[in-house]
Each structure stands twice: as C-alpha cells, then as structure tokens.
N, C-alpha and C positions, 0 to 999 in steps of 0.2 A: 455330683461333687467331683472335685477335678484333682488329680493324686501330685502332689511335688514334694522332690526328693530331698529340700533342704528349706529351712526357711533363713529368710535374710535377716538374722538378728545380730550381725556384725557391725563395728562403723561403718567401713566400706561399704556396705550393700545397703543400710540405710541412707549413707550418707549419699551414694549417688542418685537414688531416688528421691530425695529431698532436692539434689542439683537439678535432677529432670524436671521437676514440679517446677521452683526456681524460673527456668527461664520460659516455660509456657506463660508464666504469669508477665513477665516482664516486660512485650508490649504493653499490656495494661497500665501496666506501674509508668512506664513509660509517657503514655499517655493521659497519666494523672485521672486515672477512672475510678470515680468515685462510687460504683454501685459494688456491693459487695456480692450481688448477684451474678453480674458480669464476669469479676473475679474469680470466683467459685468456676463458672463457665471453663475461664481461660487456666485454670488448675487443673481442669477434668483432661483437657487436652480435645483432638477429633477424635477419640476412639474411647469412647466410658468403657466398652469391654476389657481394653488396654489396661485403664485405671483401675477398675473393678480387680483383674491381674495380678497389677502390682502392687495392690495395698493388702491381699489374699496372702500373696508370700509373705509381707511382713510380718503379719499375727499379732500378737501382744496389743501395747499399749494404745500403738498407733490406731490399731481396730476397735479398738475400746472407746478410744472418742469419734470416731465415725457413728458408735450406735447411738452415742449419746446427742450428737450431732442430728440424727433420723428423730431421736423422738420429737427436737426442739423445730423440725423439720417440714412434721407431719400438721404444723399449726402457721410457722412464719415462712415457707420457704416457699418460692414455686415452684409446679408439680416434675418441671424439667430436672429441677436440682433434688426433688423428693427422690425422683427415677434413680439418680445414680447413687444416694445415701441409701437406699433401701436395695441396691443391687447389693453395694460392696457389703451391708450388715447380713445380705439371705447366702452370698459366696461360699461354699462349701469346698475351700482348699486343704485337703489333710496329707500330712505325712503315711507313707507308705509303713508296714506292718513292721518293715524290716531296720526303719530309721527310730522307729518312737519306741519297740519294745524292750531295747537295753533298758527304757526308766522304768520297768515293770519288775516287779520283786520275782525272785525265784519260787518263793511262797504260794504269790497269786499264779504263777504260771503253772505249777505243782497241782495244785485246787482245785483250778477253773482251765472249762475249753473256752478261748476267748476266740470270737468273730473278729477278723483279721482286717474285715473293712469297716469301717467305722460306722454308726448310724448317726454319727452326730458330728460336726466340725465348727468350732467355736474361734473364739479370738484369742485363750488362753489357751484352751486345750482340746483333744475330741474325742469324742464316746466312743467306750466298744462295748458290745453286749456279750452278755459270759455266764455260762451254767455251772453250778459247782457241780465239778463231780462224782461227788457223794453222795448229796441232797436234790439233786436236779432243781436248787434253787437257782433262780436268773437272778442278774444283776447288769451294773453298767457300773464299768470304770473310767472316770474322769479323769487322762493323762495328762500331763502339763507337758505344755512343748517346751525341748530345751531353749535355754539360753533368753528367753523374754524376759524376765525377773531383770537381768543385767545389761535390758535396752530401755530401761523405763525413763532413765533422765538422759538419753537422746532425742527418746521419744518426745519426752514431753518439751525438749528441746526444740524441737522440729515443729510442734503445734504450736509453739510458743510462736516461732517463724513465720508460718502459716497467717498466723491469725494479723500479727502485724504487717505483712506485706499486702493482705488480701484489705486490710482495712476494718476486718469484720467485729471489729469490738471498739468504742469511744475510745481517744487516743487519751482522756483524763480521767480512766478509769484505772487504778493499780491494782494488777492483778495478781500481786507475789503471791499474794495469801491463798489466794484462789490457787495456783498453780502449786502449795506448796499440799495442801489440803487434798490437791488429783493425785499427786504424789505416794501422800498416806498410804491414801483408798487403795491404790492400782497395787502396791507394795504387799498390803495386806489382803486385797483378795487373792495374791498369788502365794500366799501361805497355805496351804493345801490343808495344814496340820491347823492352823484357828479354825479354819472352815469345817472341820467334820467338828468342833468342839461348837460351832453356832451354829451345825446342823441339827446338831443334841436338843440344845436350849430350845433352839426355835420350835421344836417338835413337840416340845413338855409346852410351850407356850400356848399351841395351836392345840393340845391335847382334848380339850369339848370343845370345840367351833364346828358346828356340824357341816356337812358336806366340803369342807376342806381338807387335804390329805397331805401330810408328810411324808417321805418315802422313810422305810429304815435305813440306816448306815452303818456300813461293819466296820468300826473301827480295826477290829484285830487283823486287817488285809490293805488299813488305807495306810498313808504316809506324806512322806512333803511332794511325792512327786505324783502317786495314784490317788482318788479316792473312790471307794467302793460302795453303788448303793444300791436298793431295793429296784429291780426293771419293773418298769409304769406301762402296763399296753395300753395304748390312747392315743390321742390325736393332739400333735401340739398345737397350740393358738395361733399361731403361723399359717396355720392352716384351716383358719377359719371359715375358710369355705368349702370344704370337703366337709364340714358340719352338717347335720339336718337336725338343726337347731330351730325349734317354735320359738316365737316371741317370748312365752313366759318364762323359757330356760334361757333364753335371754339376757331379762332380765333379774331372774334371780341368781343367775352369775356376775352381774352387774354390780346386785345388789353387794353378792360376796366379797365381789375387789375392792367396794366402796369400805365396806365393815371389819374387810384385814386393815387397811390404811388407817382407821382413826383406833382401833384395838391395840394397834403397832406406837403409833403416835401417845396414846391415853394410858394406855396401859401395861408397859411395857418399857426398856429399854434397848431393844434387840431389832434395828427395822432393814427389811431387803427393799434396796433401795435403786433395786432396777429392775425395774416393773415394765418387761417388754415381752411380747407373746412369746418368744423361744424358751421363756423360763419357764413355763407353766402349759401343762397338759390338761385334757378334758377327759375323763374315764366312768363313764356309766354316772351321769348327774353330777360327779365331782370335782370339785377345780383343785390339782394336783401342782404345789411347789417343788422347782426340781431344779434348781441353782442355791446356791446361797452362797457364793463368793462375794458378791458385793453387798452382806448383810451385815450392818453395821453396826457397834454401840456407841452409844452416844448419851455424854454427862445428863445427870440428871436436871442440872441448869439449862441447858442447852432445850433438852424438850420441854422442860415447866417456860420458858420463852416463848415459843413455838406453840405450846398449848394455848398460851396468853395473848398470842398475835391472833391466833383463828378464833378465842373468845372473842376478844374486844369487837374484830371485826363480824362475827354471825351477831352479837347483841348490837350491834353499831353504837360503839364504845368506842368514840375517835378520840377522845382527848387518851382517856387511858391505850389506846393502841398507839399512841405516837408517846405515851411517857415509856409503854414497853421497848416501842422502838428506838428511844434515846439512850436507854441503858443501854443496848446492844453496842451502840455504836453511835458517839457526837460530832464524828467526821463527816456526816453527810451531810448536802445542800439538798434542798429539793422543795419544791411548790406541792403546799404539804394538803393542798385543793386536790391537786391533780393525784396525786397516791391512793389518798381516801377514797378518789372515784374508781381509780383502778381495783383497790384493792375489795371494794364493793361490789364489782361488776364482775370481779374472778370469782367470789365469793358467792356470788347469788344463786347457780345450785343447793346450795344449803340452808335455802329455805325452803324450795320447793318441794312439795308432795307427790309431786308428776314429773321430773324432770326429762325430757326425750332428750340424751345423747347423740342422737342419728341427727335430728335436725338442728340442734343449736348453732344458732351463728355466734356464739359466743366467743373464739379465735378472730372474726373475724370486727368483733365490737371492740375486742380488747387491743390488737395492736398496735390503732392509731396512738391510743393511749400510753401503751409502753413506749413506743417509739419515740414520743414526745416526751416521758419521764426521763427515757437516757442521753437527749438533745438536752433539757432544763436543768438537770442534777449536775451535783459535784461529788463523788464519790471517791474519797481517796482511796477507801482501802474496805472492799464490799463484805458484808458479814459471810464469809467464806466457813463457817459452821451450817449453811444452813444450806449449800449448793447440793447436796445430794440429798436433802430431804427435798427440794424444788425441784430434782430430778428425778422424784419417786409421784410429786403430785403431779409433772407433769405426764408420766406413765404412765399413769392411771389414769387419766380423764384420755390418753391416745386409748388405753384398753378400750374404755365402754366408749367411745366412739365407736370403734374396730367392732364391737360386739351390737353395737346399734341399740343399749338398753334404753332400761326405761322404768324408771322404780322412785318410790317414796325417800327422797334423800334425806329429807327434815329429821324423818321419824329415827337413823341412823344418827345422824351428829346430835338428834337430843337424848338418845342412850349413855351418849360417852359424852357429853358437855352440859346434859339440863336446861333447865329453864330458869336456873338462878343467875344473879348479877353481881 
C-alpha cells in the first residue's frame, strides 16, 4: 500500500485530472475511432502505473465505478484493459495516521489501541485494526475519508464525460435514470449510520444459514464517520490463491454464493449488491461478509418483478416473461427473438445439476448476442431499478468463476422457486 497525504476531493484536483484524461483521449476523438477498446487504451495513457496513481488519490465515487467497471470486465473486456481495471480496484492508497484520525471519536481513541497503519484501503474509506483495552476484544474500524460524500456529483459528472467521449455506451440509449439511481446508491452507502443499521438486519437475516458468518458490530463506538466491527482472521478472496482449497470446498463455497443470492432475492428485502472478493473472507470452512455499504433495500414491487423475470425464464415462460417485462417498461424496442435467446442462454446454469464454473464459455456465447441486442434495440429510458441487482448477478457468477466451482445449481433455484407454474 502506498501512503498520500491528501486526497483529491476538490474541483480543482478533480477537475484537472479529468482535463488530463480529456486530452489523451482526443487524438482518438479526433480520429473518429470507433472501438471503445482503443478509447479506453488512449484514457489509460503510456503509463497504467501513472493511471493506477491518479485515480488512487481520488477515492470516492470515481473508484467506485472502476470496480464496477472490473466486474463487467472480467466477462467483455480484453485482458489488456482487464490488467488496468483490476490494478486501479487492488491499489492500496491510504491516508496517513495523522490526516484520517481527527474523524475518529475521542471515545474510540479512549477505548481502543488502534494500528496506525491500515490493513485495509478502500474506495470510501480504510481499515484499522484495534483492541479494546479492557477486554482485549479486536475489532476493525471503517473510516470514511473526508470530503468524498461532497464529490459524488462531479464525480459522476466526470463518468458521465468519460463514457460519452469514449463512445462506450449506444448514443440512443438515456441514461438519466441510470445515472440518477448511481447517485442514490453512492449517497447512501456513504451513510456510515444506515450501514451499521443494514449491518443489524442483514445479520438477524443470515442468522441459520449455516457456514456463513456476519461479523458483530458495536454500535455504541460507530457514527457517520467510524464504523466499528467484529476483527475476522482469514484470508480475503482476493486472495484466492494463497488458498489450499480442495475441489469440494470449492464448491461448496460456490454452492454458498449461489444460495445467499436467491435467499437475498426470494426472501428477503435487504440485498449486498456488490459481490466482489474484497468484501468477503474465508475462516476455517466459513464464507465471512464484511462490507455492507452497498447493501440495499428495495420495494417489495421491484423484487416480486425480479422474481417473476427469473420464473418465467427457468419455466421458459416467454409470453408471460415479456407481459412481466412490459409492465416495467413500454418504452423499449427490441427483437423480442433475440432477448428470449439471450435471456435463455444467461439462464441456462439454472437448470443444471453439474454446472463447472471454471470451464464455461458461457461469456463468451453470450456476447455476440448482447452486443447485437444493444445495436437492434431502442431503449429510451432502461429499467434503471434493476442495475444494481445486474450488478450483484454479475458478481457472482465473476465469484464462482474466481473459485472455479462446481455444484448442483438446479437443486438451489428449486428450493426458493419450485416446480410450480
């Protein structure tokens, strides 16, 4: 991890790195270059170390769609452009001891002896590990770095830029919604205070799901700026290969990702919806949740939708899956052949009894297909409710990738969906 004394959450120092970015790109533009891969390229600049750098200092929102950016990465991108989305999400840039501890209560400092270096460096904020001094209980405090909260709509300012210079999104696609909806999310997961209140919840949810584990959280030491939880010794997922993990732990951690995801979706209203190995640790057979800033609620309409799209499609229920999908939304055009296949062929794990995650070429059947869905379609205004739950499935299928499982899928979606019609 690499220590800097300030991050850049001002206009000025965003704004000039946004200018920097800007004119790397503008030969491109210049030359009317239509791959958005190129683009991307001429964004990075010659120096990814460089990039890697200067998107470290900014932290907040801007880092936030980089990761989001990796997971969608890990499927449509090639491995060049993977390399630099997977640097800038592993970058370990933190404030120094002396910059981030004025946001720490006098309470918690009274308490606890805190580790002055961090063991964690995030996009919003970064861990320190701390032992109360009374109890010789460990713990970890989640600090929020200043001033991010109050660069969210430059930020998303700036990706908004990005994405229309670079070309990387259909120009007849409208994405207010979309962008107002990132908004929300980014807003509220920097409420320190909702989060230890969905840390609660989520815990009493997960409370018998065996081999999954919630950490505790002290509220009487968190606030809007700390929050305080239970220290996990473990290996995070990140670090998957310092693992001496057998096949069958595997995939019965596989299996587990697969069985939070439709538990979350089926039964529930509460879902974490950023499902990428830093959030989650391995400790002695257990698969350990340990973020939940981007853990969501969402209307009870919204998921009985949602439920109703993944019926129709595992029953192959197309007329009823396009009458679900017209209520959503009668603004879309689209070759309603070409969807039902797509949406068939994302789907088809969920019939299977053996699915191997390691070998599927399933990314690589599906994207002809999307690719041609968003050239055919007319999408005024996309159902922007349901981007962060498409952000959660696509997490999940990078997890068991990443873990290489291998497990009876069928027998899981018919726990929580059945065999009725």
């Amino acid at each position: 991890m690499k220590r800097i004394d300030k991050i850049k959450n001002s206009t000025l120092g965003r704004g000039l790195f946004a200018a920097r970015s800007a004119l790397r790109m503008l030969p491109s533009m210049i030359n009317g270059d239509e791959n958005p891969t190129e683009m991307f390229k001429s964004l990075i600049g010659k120096s990814i170390d460089q990039f890697v750098n200067e998107v470290g200092e900014l932290k907040g929102s801007f880092l936030k769609a980089a990761q989001i950016l990796t997971l969608y990465g890990e499927y449509y991108l090639p491995p060049e452009v993977n390399e630099v989305l997977k640097k800038v999400q592993s970058q370990g840039h933190f404030l120094g001891w002396d910059k981030i501890s004025p946001y720490v209560s006098d309470k918690i400092k009274n308490d606890f002896t805190i580790e002055e270096i961090p063991i964690a460096a995030a996009s919003i904020g970064q861990v320190h590990r701390a032992t109360h001094k009374a109890s010789s209980m460990e713990v970890v405090l989640k600090i929020q770095y200043p001033g991010v909260k109050k660069a969210i709509d430059l930020d998303i300012r700036m990706i908004k830029t990005f994405l229309n210079l670079g070309k990387f999104l259909p120009r007849k696609i409208n994405m207010d919604a979309i962008y107002g909806e990132i908004r929300r999310v980014l807003m509220e997961e920097m409420d320190y205070e909702m989060e230890c209140k969905k840390h609660v919840h989520y815990k009493e949810i997960m409370k018998n799901v065996k081999g999954v584990h919630v950490p505790d959280i002290y509220p009487e030491y968190s606030d809007d700026k700390v929050i305080v939880s239970e220290f996990i010794q473990g290996l995070s997922f990140s670090e998957l290969d310092k693992m001496s993990l057998n096949q069958d732990e595997r995939n019965r951690l596989g299996a587990s990702f697969f069985f939070l995801f439709f538990k979350e979706i089926f039964e529930g209203d509460l879902i974490q919806t950023d499902c990428h190995a830093g959030n989650y640790i391995y400790r002695e057979g257990e698969l350990v949740l340990i973020d939940f800033g981007a853990t969501l609620y969402y209307p009870e309409k919204t998921l009985v939708q949602y439920r109703e799209l993944i019926r129709m499609v595992y029953h192959g229920e197309r007329k009823k899956f396009f009458e679900v999908l017209w209520s959503i939304s009668d603004e879309i055009e689209l070759n309603q052949d070409l969807l039902w296949e797509y949406c068939q062929l994302a789907a088809s794990p969920l019939n299977s009894t053996d699915f191997n995650w390691a070998s599927t070429a399933l990314p690589d059947e599906i994207l002809p297909k999307a690719t041609e869905l968003l050239k055919t379609s007319r999408i005024d205004s996309p159902p922007h409710q349901f981007i962060f739950l498409d952000r959660k499935l696509l997490g999940l299928f990078s997890m068991l990738r990443l873990l290489k499982a291998r497990f009876d899928v069928k027998a899981i979606v018919e726990g929580f969906i059945g065999l009725e019609k």
